[in-house]
C-alpha positions as CSV (number, residue, x, y, z in Angstrom):
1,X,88.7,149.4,145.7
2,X,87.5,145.9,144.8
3,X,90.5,142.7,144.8
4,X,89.2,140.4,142.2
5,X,90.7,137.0,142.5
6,X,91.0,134.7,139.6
7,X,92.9,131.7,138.5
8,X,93.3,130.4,134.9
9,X,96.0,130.7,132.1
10,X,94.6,133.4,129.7
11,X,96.1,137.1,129.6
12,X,92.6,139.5,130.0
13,X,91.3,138.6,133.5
14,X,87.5,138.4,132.5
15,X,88.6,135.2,130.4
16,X,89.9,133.1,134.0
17,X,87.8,131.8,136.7
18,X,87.0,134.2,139.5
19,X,87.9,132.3,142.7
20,X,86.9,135.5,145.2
21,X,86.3,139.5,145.5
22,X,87.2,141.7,148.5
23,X,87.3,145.6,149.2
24,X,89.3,147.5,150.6
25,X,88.1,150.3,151.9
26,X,88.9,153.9,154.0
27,X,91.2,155.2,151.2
28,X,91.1,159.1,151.4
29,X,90.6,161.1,148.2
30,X,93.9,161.8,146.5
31,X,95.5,162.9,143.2
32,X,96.0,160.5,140.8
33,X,98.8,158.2,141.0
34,X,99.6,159.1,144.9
35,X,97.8,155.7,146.6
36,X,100.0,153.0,146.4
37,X,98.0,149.9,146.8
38,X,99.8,146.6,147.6
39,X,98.9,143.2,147.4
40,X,100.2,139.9,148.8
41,X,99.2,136.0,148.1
42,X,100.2,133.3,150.4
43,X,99.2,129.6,149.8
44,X,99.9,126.9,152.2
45,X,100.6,123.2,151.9
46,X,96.8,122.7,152.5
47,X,95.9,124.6,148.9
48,X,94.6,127.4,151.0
49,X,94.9,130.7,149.4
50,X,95.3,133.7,151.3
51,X,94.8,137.5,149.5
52,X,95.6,140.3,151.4
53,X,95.4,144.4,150.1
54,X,97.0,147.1,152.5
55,X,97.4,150.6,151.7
56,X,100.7,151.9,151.8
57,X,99.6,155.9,152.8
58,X,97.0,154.7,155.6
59,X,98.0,151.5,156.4
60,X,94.6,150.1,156.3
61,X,94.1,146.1,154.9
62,X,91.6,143.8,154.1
63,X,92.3,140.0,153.3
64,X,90.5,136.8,152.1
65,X,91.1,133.3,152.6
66,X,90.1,130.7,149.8
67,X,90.2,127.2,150.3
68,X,88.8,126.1,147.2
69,X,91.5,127.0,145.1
70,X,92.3,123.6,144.0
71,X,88.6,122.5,143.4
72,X,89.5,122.4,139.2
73,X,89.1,119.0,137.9
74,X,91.9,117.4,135.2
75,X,90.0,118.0,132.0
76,X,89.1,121.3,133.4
77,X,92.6,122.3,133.6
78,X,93.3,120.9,130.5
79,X,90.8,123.2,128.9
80,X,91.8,125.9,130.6
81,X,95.2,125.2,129.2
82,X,94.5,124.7,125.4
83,X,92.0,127.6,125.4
84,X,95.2,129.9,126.7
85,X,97.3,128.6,124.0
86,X,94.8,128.8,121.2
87,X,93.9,132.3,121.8
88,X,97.7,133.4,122.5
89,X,98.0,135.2,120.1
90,X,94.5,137.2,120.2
91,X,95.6,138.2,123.5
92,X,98.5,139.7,122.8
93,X,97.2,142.1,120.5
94,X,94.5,142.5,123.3
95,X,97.4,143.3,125.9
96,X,99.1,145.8,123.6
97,X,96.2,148.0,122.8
98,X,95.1,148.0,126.5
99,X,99.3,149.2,127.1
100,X,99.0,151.8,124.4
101,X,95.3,153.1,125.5
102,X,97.2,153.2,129.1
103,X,100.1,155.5,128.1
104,X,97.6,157.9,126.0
105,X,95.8,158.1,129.3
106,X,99.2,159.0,131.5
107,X,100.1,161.4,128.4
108,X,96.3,163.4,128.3
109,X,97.0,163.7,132.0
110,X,100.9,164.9,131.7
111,X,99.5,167.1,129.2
112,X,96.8,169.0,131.0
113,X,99.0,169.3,134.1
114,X,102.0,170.9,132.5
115,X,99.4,173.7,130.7
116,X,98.0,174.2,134.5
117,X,101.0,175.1,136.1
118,X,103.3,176.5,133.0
119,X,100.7,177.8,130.8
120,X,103.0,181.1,130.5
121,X,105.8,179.5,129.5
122,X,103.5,177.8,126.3
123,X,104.0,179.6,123.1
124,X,100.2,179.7,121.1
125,X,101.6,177.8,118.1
126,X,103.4,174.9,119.5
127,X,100.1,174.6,122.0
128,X,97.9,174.6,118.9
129,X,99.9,172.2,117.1
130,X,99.9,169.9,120.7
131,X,95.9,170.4,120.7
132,X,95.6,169.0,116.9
133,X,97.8,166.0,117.9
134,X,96.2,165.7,120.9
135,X,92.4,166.1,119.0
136,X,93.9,163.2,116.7
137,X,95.1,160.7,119.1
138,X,91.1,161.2,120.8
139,X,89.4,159.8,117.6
140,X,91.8,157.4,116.7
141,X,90.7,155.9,120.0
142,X,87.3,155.5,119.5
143,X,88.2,153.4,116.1
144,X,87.4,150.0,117.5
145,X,89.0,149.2,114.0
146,X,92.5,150.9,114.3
147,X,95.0,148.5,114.5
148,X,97.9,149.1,117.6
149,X,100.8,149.8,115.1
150,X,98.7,152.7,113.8
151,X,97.1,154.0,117.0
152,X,100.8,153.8,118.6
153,X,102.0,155.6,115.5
154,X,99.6,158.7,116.7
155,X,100.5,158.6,120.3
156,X,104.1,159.1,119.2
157,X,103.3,162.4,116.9
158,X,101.2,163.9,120.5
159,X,104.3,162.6,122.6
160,X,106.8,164.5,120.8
161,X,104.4,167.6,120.9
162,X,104.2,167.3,125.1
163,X,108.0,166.4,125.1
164,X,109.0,169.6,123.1
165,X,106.9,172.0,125.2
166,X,108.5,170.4,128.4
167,X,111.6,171.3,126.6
168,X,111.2,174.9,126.1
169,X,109.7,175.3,129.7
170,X,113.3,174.1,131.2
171,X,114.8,176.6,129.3
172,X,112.6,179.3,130.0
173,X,112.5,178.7,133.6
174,X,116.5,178.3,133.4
175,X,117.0,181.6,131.3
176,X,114.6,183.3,134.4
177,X,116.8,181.7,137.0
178,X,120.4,183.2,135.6
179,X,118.5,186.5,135.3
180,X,117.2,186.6,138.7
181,X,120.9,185.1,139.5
182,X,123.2,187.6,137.8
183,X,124.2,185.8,135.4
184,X,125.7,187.3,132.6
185,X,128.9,188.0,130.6
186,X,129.6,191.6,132.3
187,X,132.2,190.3,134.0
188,X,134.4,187.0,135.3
189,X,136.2,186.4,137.8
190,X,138.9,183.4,137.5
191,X,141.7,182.1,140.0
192,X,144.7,180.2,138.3
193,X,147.4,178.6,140.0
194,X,151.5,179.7,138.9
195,X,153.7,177.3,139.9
196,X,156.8,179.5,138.5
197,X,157.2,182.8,137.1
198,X,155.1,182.8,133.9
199,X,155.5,185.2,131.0
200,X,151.4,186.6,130.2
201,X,150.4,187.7,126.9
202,X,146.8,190.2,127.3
203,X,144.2,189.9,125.0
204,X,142.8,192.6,123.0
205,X,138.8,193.4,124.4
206,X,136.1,192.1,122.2
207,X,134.4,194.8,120.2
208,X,130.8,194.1,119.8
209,X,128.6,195.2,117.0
210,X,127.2,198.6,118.9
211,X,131.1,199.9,120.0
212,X,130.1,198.3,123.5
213,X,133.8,196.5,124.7
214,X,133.6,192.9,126.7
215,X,136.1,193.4,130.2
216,X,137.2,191.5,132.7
217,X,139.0,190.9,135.8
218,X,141.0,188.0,136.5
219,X,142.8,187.2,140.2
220,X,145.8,185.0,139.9
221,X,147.8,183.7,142.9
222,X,151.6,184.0,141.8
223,X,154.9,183.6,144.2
224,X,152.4,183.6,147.4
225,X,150.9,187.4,145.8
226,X,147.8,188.2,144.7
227,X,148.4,189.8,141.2
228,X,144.9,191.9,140.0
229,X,144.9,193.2,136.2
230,X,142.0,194.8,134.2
231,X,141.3,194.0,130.9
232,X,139.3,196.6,128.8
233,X,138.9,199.0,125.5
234,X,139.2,202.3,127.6
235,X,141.5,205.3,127.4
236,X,142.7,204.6,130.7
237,X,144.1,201.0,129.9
238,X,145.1,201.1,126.1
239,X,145.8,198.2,124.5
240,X,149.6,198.1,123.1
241,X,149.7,194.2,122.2
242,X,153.2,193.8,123.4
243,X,154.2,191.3,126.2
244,X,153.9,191.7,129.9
245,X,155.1,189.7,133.0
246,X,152.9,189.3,135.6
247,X,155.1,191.9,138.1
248,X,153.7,194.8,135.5
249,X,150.8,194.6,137.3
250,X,150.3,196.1,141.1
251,X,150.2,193.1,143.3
252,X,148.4,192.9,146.5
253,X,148.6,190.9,150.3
């Protein structure tokens, strides 16, 4: 990896005075994003500029000192002044497109990793509709015309696309996990607390649209007892919608 030094005012690098290069070398192939690169100035009270880059994984580091740092005349510095302010706001615009052409980059990359590792989980029409935005956002970046409001515009529409299928694989993968889990409405189990002798009214089962009935069981801890009922639309418990205490039911150590 090559350090470029520079000094000057101006936003894009290319447009300041290169003071001095380094590499820094030994970085192992990785994935991108994983190295983590960092880099450190020091100046003393002699104008001497020191530039050091270490890698964070490895540890390895490579410096350079520049003593010539403050080698600029006046009226260079001057013109190195009114040049950044003339061209201000040229540079902006520069600095946002380069932003914008960044994040399209992260999202292409986001994008294809997501379809490597979930491409089950992607339904064919919401992955066509992703590879139109996506096929949309690639030409509009090759306009050296298009303006930043419109190219952001487009990077929006493809974002939306990648943030939707993310979406849907959470829920898929959730859905899986409370299957491979048990989960389910066949049954609940739920412990209440009586603090004095409570009057319960029972609730009819739930009849669902094929005759199947919804039960369950409920423990509740009443007068130091364990008190067990069963709720249910079969013969053997019928339903008679009348009031109950809870020392109806058998209750157990």
């Amino acid at each position: 990896m090559e350090i470029h030094v520079l000094q000057g005012e101006r936003a894009m690098a290319r447009d300041n005075k290169t003071l001095g290069k380094f590499l820094l070398t030994g970085i192992p192939p990785a994935p991108r994003g994983m190295p983590q690169i960092e880099v450190a100035f020091e100046i003393d009270v002699n104008g001497i500029l020191k530039v050091a880059a270490s890698d964070q994984g490895t540890g390895k580091e490579q410096s350079i000192l520049i003593s010539h740092t403050g080698g600029l005349k006046p009226n260079e510095i001057e013109k190195m002044r009114l040049e950044a302010e003339k061209y201000a706001e040229f540079d902006r615009g520069r600095l946002q497109m380069i932003d914008i052409r960044q994040q399209c980059d992260s999202l292409f990359y986001s994008y294809e990793v997501t379809l490597r590792e979930n491409s089950e989980l992607v339904a064919p029409d919401i992955r066509q509709l992703a590879d139109q935005k996506r096929q949309q956002l690639e030409i509009a970046l090759r306009d050296p015309s298009i303006s930043p409001e419109k190219l952001k515009t487009i990077l929006e529409e493809f974002r939306q696309i990648v943030l939707e299928i993310g979406t849907r694989i959470y829920r898929g993968k959730q859905e899986d996990t409370q299957i491979l889990n048990g989960t389910g409405f066949e049954s609940i189990n739920v412990t209440e607390k009586l603090t004095r002798p409570t009057r319960i009214r029972t609730t009819p089962p739930n009849i669902f649209a094929d005759g199947q009935t919804f039960s369950h069981t409920r423990t509740r801890t009443y007068s130091n007892l364990e008190t067990k009922f069963s709720e249910s639309g079969s013969d053997d418990h019928p339903y008679d919608g009348e009031e109950m205490s809870a020392s109806d039911y058998e209750a157990v150590d």
